[in-house]
N, C-alpha and C positions, 0 to 999 in steps of 0.2 A: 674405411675408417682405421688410424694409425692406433695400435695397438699401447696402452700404460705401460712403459715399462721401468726398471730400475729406476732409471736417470733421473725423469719425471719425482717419483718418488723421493729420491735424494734430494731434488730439488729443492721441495717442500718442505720436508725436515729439514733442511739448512735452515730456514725461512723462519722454524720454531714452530709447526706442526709436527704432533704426533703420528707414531706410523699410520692408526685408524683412521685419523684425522688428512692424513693424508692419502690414503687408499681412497677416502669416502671424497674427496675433492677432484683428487687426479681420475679418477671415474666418472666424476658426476660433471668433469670439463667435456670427458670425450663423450660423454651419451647427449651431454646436453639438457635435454630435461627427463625426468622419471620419477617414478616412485619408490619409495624404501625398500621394497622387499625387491624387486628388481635389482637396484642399486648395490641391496647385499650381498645378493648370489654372486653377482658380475664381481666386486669386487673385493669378496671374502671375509666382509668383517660384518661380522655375528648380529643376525636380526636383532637379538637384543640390547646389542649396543649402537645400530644404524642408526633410529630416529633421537637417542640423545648428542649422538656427534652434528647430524645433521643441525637439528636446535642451535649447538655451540658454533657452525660454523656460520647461521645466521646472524645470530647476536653478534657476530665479530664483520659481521656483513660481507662474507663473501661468498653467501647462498641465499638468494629467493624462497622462500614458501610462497604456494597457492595454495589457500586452503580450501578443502574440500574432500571427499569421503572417496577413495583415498585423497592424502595430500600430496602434489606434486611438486618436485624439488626442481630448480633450475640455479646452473654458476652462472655471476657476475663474472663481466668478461674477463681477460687477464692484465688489461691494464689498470681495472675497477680493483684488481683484487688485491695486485700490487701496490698501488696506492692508499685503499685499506690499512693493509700491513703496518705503511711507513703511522700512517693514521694512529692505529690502536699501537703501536710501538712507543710513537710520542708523549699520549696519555699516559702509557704504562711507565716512561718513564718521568715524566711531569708527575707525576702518585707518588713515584720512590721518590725524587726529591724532595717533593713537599712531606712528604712524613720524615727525612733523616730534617730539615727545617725546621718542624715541629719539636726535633728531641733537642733543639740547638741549649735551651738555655738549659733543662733538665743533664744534658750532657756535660755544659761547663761545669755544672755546679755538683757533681759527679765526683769531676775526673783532674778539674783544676789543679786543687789541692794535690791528690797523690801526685799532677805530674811535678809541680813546685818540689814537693819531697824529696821526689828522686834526681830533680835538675841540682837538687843542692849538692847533691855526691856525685856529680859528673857530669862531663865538659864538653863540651864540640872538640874533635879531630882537628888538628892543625889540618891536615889536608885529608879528601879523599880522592881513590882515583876512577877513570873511567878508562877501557882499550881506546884505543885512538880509535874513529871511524865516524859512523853514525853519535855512537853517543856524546862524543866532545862538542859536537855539531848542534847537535840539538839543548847541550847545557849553556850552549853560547848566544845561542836563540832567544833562550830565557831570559837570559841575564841582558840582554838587550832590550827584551820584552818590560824588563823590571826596571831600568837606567832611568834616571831622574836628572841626574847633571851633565854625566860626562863617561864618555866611551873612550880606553885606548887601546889601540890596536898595533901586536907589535910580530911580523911576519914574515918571511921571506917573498914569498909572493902573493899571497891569499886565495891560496887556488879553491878553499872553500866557500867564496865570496857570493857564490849563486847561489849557495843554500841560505844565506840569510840575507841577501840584498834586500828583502822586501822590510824584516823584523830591523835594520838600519837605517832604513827608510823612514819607516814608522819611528822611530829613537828621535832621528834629525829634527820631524816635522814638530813634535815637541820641546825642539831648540833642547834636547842634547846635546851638547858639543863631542864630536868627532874627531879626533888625532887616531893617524893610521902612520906608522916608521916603520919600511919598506927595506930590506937591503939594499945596501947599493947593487946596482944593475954589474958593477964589474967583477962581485964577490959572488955573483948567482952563477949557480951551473947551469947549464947554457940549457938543459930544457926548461928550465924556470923562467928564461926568459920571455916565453911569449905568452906564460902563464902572469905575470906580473903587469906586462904590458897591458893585456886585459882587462887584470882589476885596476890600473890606472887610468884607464878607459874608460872604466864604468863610474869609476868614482868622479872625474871631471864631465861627465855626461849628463849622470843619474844623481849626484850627491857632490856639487861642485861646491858646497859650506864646508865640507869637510878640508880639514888641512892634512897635507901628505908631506912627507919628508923621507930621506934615506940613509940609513945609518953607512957610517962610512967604514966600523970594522961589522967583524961577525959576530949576529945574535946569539948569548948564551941560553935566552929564553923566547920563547915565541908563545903568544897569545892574548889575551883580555884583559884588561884592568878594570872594571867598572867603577861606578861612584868611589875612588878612595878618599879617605880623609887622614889627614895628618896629624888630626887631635885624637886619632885610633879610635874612632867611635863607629866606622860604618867601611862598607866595600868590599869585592867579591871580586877573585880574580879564576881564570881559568889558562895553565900553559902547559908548556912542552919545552922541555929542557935539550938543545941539543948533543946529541949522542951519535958521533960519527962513526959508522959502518955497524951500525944496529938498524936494520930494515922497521921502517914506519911504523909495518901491522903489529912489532913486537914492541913496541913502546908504551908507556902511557902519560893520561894526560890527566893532572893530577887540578886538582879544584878545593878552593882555599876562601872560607869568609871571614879568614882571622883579620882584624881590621890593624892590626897589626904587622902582619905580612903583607898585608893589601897594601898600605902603607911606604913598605919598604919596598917593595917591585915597584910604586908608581913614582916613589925619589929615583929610580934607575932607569924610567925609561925618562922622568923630565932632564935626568943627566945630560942621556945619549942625546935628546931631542935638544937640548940647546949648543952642547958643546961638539956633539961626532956626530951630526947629521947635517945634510946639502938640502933644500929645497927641489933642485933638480938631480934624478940619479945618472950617475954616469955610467958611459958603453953606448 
């Protein structure tokens, strides 16, 4: 019989059992079935608190009672118990959301007013930023997630096209319209090139509504434009300003819902997009 050891126990407590709670489990797996005073010796936690952990761990249903003088304890297996888990997890969070639900109107009617107060004496940020990496990636995601009319996309080669192929997917199928402006193929540095090729591959493949074009000088700005509007009432953009012999990781990428600025990036890329871009890129 394989002895309990740490691990087991770690296990457990990850899981959101307590240590007792877990001694009294991870014991009561490897003996199988026994009775409390047994169970407490073996696995050291205090007769007086064995048969009320015991009780807790059936109510959560990952222990058997027989009852009988004594009563003996038996675990549900460990796929039973696992499943449990995800079980009583669920509920417990299906409970917490329905009571912040519950505070929903009590809340507005709270907190409305001061927040109105204080919006009066101050403004949204022209921009904030994020490190390049993960997190531009994932605001870009968003904002694609959010897109109602129109997406533009403005990049050297889109070499992070796989992390949101699917959230543009999803954009399209809702007839967002899609403009992506590529560099031209002769101004890319040549490992860019088969990274570019790729995401034009994917987009004539996976997303062949979308229109692609290739700017004929060099992007000052690289990134998103979403829904802008020209009467400055709505739109959200996310870029990256190019910055030559400044290394990627040390950049940032700065994010903007001044509908105003949104505005004026999205006159500059329908600039490029009608006067200094080819349909097909060259090289």
């Amino acid at each position: 019989m394989s002895p309990v050891g740490e691990s087991h126990l770690n296990t457990l407590m990850e899981l959101g059992l307590k240590e007792y709670e877990a001694k009294t489990l991870a014991h009561l797996l490897r003996l199988g079935e026994t009775k409390a005073p047994k169970l407490s010796s073996i696995s050291g936690v205090p007769k007086a608190r064995i048969y009320g952990i015991l009780e807790g761990l059936a109510d959560r249903g990952l222990v058997e009672i027989e009852p009988g003088r004594p009563s003996k304890y038996r675990p549900k297996p460990p796929d039973e118990i696992i499943e449990r888990m995800v079980q009583n997890k669920e509920e417990e969070m299906e409970q917490e959301i329905e009571k912040i639900r519950s505070t929903e109107e009590d809340f507005k009617s709270q907190f409305q007013k001061l927040y109105e107060s204080s919006a009066e004496k101050s403004r949204k940020p022209l921009l904030r930023t994020v490190s390049v990496g993960d997190p531009p990636e994932r605001e870009t995601e968003i904002m694609y997630e959010d897109a109602e009319d129109e997406i533009n996309i403005v990049s050297k080669s889109m070499e992070w096209l796989p992390k949101v192929v699917d959230t543009l997917e999803e954009a399209m199928d809702r007839d967002v319209e899609v403009k992506v402006l590529f560099l031209s193929r002769e101004l890319l540095e040549e490992e860019n090139e088969p990274v570019q090729n790729e995401s034009v591959q994917t987009f004539e493949e996976e997303m062949p509504e979308a229109e692609i074009r290739f700017s004929k000088s060099l992007l000052p700005l690289r990134g998103s434009i979403v829904d802008p509007s020209y009467e400055y009432t709505s739109g959200r953009a996310i870029f990256l300003v190019e910055e030559r012999g400044v290394p990627l990781t040390l950049r940032d990428a700065a994010i903007t819902e001044n509908p105003s600025l949104v505005a004026g990036m999205k006159r500059y890329f329908d600039l490029i997009w009608k006067y200094e871009s080819s349909k097909i890129g060259k090289g």
